[in-house]
N, C-alpha and C positions, 0 to 999 in steps of 0.2 A: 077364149075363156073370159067372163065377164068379171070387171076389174074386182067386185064383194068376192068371187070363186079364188083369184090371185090372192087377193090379201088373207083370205082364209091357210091357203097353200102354205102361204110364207107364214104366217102364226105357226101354223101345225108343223112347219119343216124346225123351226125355231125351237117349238116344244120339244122335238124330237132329239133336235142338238143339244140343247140344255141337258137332256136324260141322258142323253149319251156318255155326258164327260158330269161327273158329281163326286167330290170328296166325301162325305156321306158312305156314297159307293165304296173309294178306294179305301176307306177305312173299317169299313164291314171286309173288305178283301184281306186287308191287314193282317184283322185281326181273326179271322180263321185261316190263316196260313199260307192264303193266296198270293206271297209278296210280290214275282213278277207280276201278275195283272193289276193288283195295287201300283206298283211302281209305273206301267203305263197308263193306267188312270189318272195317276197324277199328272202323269211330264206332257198328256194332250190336255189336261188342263191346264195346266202352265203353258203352253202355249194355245188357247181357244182364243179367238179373237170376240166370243160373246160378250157383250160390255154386265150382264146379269150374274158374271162368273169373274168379274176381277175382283170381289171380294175374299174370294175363295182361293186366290192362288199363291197371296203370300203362308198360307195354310198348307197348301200342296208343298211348297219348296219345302217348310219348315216340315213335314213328314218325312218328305223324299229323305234329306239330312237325317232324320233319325232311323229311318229305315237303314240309309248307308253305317249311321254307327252302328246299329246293331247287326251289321253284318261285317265287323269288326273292319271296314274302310274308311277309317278317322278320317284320311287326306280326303277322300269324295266328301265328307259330312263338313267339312271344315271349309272346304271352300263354295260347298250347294250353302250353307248357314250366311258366309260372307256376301255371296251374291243376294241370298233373299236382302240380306242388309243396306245392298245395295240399290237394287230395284226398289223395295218397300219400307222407305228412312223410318218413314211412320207410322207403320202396322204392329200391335203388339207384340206380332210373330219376332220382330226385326227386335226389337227392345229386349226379347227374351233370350235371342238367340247373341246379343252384344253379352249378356251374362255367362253365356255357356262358353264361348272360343276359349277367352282366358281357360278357363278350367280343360276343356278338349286340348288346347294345344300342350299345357301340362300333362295331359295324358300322354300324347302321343311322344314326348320327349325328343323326338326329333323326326323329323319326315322321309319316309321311305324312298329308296335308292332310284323308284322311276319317277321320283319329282324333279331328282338332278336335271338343269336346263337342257343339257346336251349329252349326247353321247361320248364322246372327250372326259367331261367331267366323269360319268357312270365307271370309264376305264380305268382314271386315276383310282377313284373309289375302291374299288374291285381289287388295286395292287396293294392298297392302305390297307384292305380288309385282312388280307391273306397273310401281312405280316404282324397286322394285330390281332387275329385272329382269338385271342385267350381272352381278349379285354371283356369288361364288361360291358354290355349292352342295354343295359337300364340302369337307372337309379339304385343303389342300394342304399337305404335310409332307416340310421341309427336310430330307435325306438326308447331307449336307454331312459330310466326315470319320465317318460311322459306315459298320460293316461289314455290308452288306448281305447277304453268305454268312453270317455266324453268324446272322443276323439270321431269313434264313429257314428256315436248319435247324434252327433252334428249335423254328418252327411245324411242319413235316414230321415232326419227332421228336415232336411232339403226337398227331398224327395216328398215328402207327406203336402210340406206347405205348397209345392212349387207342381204340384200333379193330384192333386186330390182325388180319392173315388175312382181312380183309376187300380190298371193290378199291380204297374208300380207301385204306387199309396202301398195297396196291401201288404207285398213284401216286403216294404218297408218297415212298417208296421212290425211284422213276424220277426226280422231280423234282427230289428232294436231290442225288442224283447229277447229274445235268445242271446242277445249282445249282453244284456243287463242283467239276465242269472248266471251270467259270468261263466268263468272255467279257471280251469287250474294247470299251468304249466304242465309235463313230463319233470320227472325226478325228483327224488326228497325234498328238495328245495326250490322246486318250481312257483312262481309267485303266483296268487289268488287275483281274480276282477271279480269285479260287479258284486252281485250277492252275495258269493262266495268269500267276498273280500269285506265286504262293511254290508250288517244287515238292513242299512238305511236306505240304498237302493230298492229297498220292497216298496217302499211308496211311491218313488217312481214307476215301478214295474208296473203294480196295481193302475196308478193312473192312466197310462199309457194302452192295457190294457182295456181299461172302460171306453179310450177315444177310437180303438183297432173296432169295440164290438159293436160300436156306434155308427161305428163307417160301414162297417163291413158283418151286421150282424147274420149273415147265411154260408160265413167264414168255413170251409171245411178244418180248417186245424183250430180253431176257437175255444173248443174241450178240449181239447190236446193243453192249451193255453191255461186253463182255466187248472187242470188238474198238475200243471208245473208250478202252478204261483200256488197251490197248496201245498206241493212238494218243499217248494222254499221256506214256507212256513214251518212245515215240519220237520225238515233239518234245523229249523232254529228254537226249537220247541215252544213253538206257541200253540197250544192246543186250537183255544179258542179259534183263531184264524185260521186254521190247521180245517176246521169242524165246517166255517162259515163257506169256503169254498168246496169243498167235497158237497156239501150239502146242497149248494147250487148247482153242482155239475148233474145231482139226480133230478133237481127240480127243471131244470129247461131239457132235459129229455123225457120228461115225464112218464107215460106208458112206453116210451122205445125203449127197447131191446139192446142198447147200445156197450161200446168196448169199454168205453169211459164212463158210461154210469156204474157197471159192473164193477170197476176198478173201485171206483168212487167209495161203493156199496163194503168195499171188500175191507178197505182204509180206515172203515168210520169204525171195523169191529176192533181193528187194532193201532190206536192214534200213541198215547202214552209208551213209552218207553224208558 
């Protein structure tokens, strides 16, 4: 074969390797449900020897890691995270994931019985277990006079800032808001949050709202959204605002047929009370 025929070969075998192994890929596999073939997607790109593909692989490990936590395997997410940190000092991936241990090993409050070094250790374990059998096994934590609204919109502001545009962001997003028209304990004297509790949380909701329809304007719960934060108005009786969002829910479904315009429609005949 004449050597232009060779180098042609070797291009095209190269091309072929590059298509083989692509993050791209394993995150389209991902994210329609293929997670074993994602997860071998990644781990032969973690190991490719293609030098066009070590950009790509402190990205792969940092998947594999969140793949493992969402498959509720903290101890695999916690040390595939450690090693990208290790391999890749310098890669964002490494930097992001120095942020997340702390918080993961808080999670996981202590590591599961096949971390134990040895088998030896496992059998003590096993004899500890059986006579403390009643103890508790997690954390229980005293909630008592603190505010469980700021508390969580901490974390969802986490999520928003630190994942954007993604469907984390989203339900993020959703939950803050459902966080923030609050709820009311069980029994006569169960305590109020959010809305429920101070009507000054409307402006947060409102805002927070405009930046979910921003992001996420083809949102399927978005009127669902939109006819709750009139809802909150109208337990507090403000007409007006009461009027301004109903009146919106009919105008962005315009000619549709829809459950929330209808609803919308139904509200505006009886606001006052």
């Amino acid at each position: 074969m004449a050597k232009p025929q060779i180098l042609q070969c070797v291009i095209f075998c190269l091309g072929v390797a590059l298509q083989a192994q692509s993050f791209p890929k394993a995150k389209m596999l991902y994210a329609h449900g293929l997670t074993p073939e994602a997860q071998k997607e990644l781990i032969d790109l973690v190991f490719s020897s293609a030098p066009a593909l070590a950009k790509e692989k402190p990205k792969a490990m940092d998947l594999l890691a969140t793949i493992a936590f969402d498959k509720n395997n903290a101890n695999l997410a916690y040390t595939t995270w450690n090693k990208l940190i290790s391999d890749y000092p310098n890669s964002p991936e490494a930097k992001t994931a120095k942020e997340r241990l702390p918080l993961l090993k808080n999670l996981m409050g202590k590591f599961e019985e096949e971390n134990l070094d040895n088998s030896i250790a496992k059998s003590y374990m096993r004899s500890a277990d059986f006579w403390s059998n009643g103890r508790d096994h997690g954390f229980k934590i005293d909630t008592s006079f603190l505010s469980p609204v700021e508390a969580a919109i901490y974390w969802y502001d986490r999520i928003i800032s630190e994942f954007p545009n993604t469907p984390s962001s989203r339900v993020a997003y959703e939950e803050k808001m459902r966080t923030i028209l609050g709820w009311r304990e069980p029994g006569q004297y169960g305590d109020k949050y959010g809305v429920k509790l101070n009507r000054s949380y409307i402006t947060q909701l409102e805002s927070t709202f405009r930046l979910y329809e921003s992001s996420f304007p083809e949102a399927s719960e978005i009127q669902g959204f939109r006819y709750l934060i009139s809802q909150a108005y109208w337990n507090q009786k403000d007409w007006i605002k009461t009027r301004e969002w109903l009146n919106e829910i009919i105008q962005k479904d315009g000619n549709a047929n829809s459950f929330y315009k209808d609803l919308a429609s139904h509200r505006l005949l009886k606001i006052e009370y």
